[in-house]
N, C-alpha and C positions, 0 to 999 in steps of 0.2 A: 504493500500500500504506500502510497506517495505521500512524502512528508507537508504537513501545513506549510510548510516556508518554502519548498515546491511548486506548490499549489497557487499559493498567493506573491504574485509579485511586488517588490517593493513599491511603494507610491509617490511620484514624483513631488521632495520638499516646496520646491516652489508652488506648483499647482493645489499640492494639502496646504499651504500659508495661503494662499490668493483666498480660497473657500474658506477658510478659518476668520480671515480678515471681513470678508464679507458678512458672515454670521454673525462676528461680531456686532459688525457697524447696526444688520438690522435687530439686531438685541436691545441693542444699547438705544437706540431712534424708540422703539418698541415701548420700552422702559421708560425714556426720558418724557415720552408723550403721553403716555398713560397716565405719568406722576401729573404731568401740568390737567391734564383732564380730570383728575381727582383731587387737584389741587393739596396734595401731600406733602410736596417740597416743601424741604427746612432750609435754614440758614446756610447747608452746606451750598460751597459752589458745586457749579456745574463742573470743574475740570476733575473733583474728590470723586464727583461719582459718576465721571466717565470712568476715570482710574480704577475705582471700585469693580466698575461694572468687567472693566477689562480682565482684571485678576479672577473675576471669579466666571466669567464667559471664555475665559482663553483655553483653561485645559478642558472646558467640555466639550469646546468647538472642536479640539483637535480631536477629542474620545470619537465625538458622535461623524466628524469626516473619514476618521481611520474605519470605524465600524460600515459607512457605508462604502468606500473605498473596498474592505474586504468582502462586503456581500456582494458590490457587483463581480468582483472579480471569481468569488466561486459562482455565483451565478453562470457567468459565461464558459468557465469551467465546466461543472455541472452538464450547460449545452452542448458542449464540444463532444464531453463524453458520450451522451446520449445520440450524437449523431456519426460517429466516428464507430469503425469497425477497428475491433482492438489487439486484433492480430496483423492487417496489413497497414493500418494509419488511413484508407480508404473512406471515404462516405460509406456508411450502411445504407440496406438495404431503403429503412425507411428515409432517410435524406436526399441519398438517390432519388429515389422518385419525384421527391420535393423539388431539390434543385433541377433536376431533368425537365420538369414539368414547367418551371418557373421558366427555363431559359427556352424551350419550345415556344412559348408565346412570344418570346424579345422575337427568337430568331425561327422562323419557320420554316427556313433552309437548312436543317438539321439533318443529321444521320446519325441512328442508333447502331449499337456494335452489340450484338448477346456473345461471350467470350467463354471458352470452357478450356480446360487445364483439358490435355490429351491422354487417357488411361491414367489418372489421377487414381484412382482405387489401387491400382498397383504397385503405384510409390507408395502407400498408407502399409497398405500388407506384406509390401518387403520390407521395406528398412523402417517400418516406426509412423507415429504421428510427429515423431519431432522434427525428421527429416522433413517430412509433411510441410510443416507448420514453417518452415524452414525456407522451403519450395514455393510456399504462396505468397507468402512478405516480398521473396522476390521477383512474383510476378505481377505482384501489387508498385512494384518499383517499373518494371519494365512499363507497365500500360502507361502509369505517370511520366517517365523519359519520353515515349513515344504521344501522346496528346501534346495539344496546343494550347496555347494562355486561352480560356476562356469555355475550355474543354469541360466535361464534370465525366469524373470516373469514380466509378464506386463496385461492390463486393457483394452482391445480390444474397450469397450464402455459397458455403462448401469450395466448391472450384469454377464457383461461376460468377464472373463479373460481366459489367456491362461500360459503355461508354457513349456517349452522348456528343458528337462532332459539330459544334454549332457555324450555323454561317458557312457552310462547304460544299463545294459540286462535288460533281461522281467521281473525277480524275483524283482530287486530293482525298476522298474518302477512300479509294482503292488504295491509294500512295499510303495512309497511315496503317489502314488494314495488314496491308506487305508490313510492311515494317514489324507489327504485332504479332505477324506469325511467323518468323524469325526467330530460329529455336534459341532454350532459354539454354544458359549452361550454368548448373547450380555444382559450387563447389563447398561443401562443408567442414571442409580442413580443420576452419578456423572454431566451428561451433562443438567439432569431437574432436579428432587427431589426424596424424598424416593420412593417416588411411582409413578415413573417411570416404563412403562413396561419392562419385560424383557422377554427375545425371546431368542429362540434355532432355528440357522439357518443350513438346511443342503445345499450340494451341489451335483450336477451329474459331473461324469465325463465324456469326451471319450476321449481314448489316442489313439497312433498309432505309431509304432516303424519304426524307416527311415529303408530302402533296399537303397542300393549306386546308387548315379546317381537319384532319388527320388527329388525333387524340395521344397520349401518351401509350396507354395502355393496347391499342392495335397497333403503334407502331411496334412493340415489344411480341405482340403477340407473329407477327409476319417475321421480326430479326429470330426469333425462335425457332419458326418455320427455314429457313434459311440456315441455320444454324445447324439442325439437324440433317439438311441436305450434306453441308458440310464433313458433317461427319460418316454421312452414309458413300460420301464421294471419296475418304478414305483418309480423312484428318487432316491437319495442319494445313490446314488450307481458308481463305476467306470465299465467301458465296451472300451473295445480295439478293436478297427478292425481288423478284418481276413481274411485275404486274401486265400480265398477258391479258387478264381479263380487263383491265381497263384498256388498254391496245385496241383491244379485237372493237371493245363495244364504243370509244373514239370514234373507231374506220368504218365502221360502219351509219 
């Protein structure tokens, strides 16, 4: 488990003084108007019990900005985790779609990628879940090297990711696809010993380019569909869905 001082980042003095300053002033404005409306004021001056006011609004100003200082920041923490798959640093499942979804509407010239680790069961039942575990972090790396700024990649479950290509024609979707199926070479030297296996992992693709007004969930459902050609075509390989039947019923 991650230590609190991990967790929470320091909080910049300037920025906690500026907010403390400020809380101050409306403290003390607060204070000072209150008293003239109930007409309370004594003899003291006003400078005794700004002063006053300072000494005894300073450490709580600082209490109450530190405290919410550290709630935002495990708040955002908190969300990170919740959206963050915690084996390859990936979007999960559920954010994935989130974000897929959200950038489909920016950009409606998208292309989904449905991604599968190749005989994935067999690396599990040979050498281990660790080697496993091992295997998919760095294929969780690979998709990330190979996307573009703007890209959203995420870890659907098990050995199967997806990828979200925004703003892209057919040529640079097939361009990234090649690239992603590009076998991986996983060496574990460093996580056992010299002799450690080492593995060449491939993957299948299937992509599917959006048409407007196209939903998140049938895009996924056709990159699927493709995906499994892919693999019935004999793996490591990408394959796009084609829409023949919009073709045919266009031309006619």
């Amino acid at each position: 488990m991650e230590k609190l001082v991990d967790i929470v980042a320091p909080q910049n003095p300037i920025d906690l003084l500026f907010k403390v300053l400020v809380l101050i002033s409306v403290f003390t404005a607060f204070d000072y108007f209150i008293g003239q409306a109930m007409k309370s004021l004594t003899s003291t001056s006003l400078m005794i019990e700004l002063l006053t006011t300072l000494f005894i609004a300073a450490p709580f100003g600082f209490f109450v900005m530190s405290i919410m200082a550290v709630q935002r920041q495990l708040k955002e923490k908190l969300r990170h985790l919740a959206e963050t798959d915690q084996l390859t640093g990936l979007a999960n499942r559920q954010a994935f779609l989130a974000r897929a979804c959200k950038a489909l509407s920016k950009y409606p010239s998208s292309t989904i990628l449905m991604v599968d680790v190749d005989h994935f069961k067999a690396v599990n039942d040979t050498y281990g879940h660790f080697l496993g575990d091992i295997s998919l972090r760095r294929v969780g790396n690979h998709l990330t090297e190979n996307a573009r700024a703007g890209d959203v990649v995420g870890r659907l479950g098990g050995e199967e990711f997806a990828v979200l290509l925004t703003n892209v024609d057919r040529v640079t979707a097939e361009s990234v696809s090649a690239r992603i199926c590009m076998p991986i070479n996983i060496d574990a030297t460093g996580d056992f010993d010299e002799n450690a296996p080492r593995l060449v992992l491939t993957m299948s693709v299937g992509g599917v380019m959006a048409l407007p007004g196209q939903d998140l969930s049938e895009l996924l459902r056709h990159a699927d569909d493709a995906l499994y050609n892919a693999k019935t075509a004999g793996r490591a390989r990408a394959v796009f869905h084609e829409r023949v039947e919009i073709d045919q019923r266009l031309a006619c």
